[in-house]
VEXVO-371234 format. One line per 3 residues: number of its first residue (from 1); their letters; for each residue x, y, z of C-alpha. Coordinates in steps of 0.25 Angstrom, whole numbers, padded with zeros to 4 digits. Last residue first. Layout:
NUM = A = X,Y,Z | ...
END
This chain:
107 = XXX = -0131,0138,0298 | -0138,0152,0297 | -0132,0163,0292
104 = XXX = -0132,0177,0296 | -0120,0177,0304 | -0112,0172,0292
101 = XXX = -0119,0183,0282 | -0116,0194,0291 | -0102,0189,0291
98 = XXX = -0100,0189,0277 | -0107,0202,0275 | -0100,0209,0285
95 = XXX = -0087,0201,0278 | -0091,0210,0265 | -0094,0224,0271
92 = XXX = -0080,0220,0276 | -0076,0218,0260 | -0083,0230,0255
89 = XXX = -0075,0239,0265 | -0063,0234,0262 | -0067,0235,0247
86 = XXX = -0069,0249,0250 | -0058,0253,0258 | -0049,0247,0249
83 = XXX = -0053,0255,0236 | -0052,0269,0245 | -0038,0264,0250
80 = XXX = -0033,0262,0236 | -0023,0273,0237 | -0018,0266,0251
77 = XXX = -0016,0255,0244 | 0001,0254,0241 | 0003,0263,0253
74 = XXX = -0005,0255,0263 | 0002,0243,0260 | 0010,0240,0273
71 = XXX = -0003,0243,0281 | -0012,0235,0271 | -0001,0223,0272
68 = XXX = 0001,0224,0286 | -0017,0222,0290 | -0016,0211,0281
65 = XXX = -0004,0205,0286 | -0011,0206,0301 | -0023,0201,0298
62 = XXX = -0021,0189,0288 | -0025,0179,0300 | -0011,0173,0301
59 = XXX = -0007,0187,0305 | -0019,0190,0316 | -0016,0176,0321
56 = XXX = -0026,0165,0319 | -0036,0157,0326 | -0046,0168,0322
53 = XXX = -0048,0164,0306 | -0048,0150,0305 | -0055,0146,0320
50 = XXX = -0066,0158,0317 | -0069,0154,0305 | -0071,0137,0301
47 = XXX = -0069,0132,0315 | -0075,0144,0323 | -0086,0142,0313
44 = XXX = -0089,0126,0314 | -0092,0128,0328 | -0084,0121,0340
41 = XXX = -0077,0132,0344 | -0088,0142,0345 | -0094,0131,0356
38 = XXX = -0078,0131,0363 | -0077,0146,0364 | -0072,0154,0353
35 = XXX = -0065,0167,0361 | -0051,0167,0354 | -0058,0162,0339
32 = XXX = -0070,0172,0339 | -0058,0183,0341 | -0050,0177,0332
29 = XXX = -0060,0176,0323 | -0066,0191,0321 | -0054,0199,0319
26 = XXX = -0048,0188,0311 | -0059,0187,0300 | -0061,0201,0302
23 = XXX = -0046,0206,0296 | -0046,0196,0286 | -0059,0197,0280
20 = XXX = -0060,0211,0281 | -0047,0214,0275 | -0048,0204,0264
17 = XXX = -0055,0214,0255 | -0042,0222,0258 | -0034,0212,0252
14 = XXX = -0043,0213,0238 | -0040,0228,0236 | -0024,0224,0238
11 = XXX = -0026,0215,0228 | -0031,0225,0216 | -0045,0225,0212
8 = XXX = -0057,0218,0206 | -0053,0202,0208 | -0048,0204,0221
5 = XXX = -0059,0214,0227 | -0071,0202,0222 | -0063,0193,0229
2 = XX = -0063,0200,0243 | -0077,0205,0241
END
């Protein structure tokens, strides 16, 4: 979704693909991350995601900026608000999917 939004239209349409991403991947790690007992520690997913994208800071995690950039913005895309809500929308349905497809899975 996010690279399909790129290529197709204007910049500011591709950073808000990236909400979702940026926003959830945060939201959902550093929780994971403060409570990860010693067993979760020791598995190669806290390692490779919840390690990586919790032990950060909302700044160094993207949240803050992103969320000051589309405040500071709003005039410049407010007109396009109906395009943006649908790709935002498209690119949630799209980590649903992700995630769904990682609790699915077998290892």
């Amino acid at each position: 979704m996010q690279f399909n939004t790129a290529r197709t239209h204007n910049w500011v349409m591709g950073l808000v693909a990236m909400i979702p991403c940026i926003q959830a991947y945060y939201a959902l790690a550093h929780p994971l991350y403060e409570n990860a007992t010693d067993d979760v520690k020791k598995t190669l997913w806290y390692k490779l995601w919840i390690e990586p994208n919790g032990n950060v800071t909302p700044d160094e995690a993207g949240v803050t900026s992103q969320i000051s950039f589309f405040t500071a913005n709003y005039d410049v895309w407010k007109d396009h608000y109906a395009e943006a809500k649908d790709i935002f929308q498209k690119a949630c349905k799209g980590e649903i999917g992700l995630w769904k497809w990682a609790t699915d899975s077998k290892q």
